[in-house]
C-alpha positions as CSV (number, residue, x, y, z in Angstrom):
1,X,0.0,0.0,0.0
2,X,1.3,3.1,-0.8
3,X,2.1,5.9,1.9
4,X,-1.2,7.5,3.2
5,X,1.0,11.0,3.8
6,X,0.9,11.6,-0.7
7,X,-2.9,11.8,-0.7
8,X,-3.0,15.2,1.1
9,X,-0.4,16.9,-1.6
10,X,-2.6,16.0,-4.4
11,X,-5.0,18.5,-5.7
12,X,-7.9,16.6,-6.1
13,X,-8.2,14.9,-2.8
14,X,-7.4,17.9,-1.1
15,X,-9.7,19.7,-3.0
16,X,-12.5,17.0,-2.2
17,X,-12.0,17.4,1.5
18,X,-12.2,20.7,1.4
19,X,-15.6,21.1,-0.8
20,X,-17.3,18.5,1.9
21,X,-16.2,20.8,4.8
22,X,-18.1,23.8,2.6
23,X,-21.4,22.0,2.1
24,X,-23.4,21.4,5.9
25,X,-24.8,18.4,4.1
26,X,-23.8,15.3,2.8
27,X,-23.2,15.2,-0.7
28,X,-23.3,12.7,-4.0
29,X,-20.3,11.6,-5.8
30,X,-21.2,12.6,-9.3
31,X,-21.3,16.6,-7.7
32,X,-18.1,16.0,-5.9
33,X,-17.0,15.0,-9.3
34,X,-18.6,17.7,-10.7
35,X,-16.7,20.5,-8.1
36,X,-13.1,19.3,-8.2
37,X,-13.1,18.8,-12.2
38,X,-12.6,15.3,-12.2
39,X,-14.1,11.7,-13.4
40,X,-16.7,10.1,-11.4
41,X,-14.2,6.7,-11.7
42,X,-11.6,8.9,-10.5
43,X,-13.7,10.5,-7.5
44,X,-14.6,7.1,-6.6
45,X,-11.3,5.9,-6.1
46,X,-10.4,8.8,-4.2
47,X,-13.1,8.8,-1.9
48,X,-13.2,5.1,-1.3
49,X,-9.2,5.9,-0.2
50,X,-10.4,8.8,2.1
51,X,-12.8,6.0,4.0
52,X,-10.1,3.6,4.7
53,X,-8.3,6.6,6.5
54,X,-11.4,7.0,8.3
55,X,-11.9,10.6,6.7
56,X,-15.4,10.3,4.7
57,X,-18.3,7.9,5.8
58,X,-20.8,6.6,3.1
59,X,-24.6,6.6,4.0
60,X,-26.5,4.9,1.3
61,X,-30.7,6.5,1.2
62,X,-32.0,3.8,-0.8
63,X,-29.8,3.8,-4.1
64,X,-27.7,6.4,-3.7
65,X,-24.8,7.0,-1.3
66,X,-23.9,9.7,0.4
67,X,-20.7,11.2,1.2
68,X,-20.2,13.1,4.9
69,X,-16.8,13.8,6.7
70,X,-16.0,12.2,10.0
71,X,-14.9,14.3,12.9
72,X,-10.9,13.3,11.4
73,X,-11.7,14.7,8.2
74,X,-13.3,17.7,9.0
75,X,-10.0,18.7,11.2
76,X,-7.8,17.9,8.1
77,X,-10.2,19.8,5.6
78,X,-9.7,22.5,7.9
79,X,-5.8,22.6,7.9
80,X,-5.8,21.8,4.1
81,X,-7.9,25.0,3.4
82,X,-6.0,27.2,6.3
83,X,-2.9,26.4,4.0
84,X,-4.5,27.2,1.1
85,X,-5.8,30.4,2.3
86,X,-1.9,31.5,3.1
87,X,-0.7,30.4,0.1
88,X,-3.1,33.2,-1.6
């Protein structure tokens, strides 16, 4: 498995993180997608990553699923868009 540490200095997962901690609500993968400019393959993979760290939880409402930061991954959103916001 690769090291955990590279996910955070990628754009899109970072980016990801930080659009969850925007939204007060849960959101769907295609949107996520959608927000970050990627695939919905490609956000799948990242998010599915993100929930082995323990930093998303899927709910499913019947047949689609959900996507809500944990506690962990609202802490690292915030420190991911804190250092974007000094890099401006």
């Amino acid at each position: 498995m690769k090291d955990n540490f590279d996910i955070f200095f990628r754009r899109k997962p970072a980016l990801m993180l930080v659009a969850l901690k925007k939204m007060s609500r849960a959101r769907y993968g295609s949107l996520l997608a959608k927000e970050v400019d990627c695939t919905y393959s490609h956000a799948v993979k990242i998010l599915q990553t993100l929930e082995e760290l323990g930093l998303v939880l899927f709910e499913k409402k019947g047949r689609i699923k959900l996507i809500k930061l944990t506690k962990k991954g609202e802490g690292i959103a915030d420190d991911i868009d804190s250092i974007r916001r000094q890099l401006m």
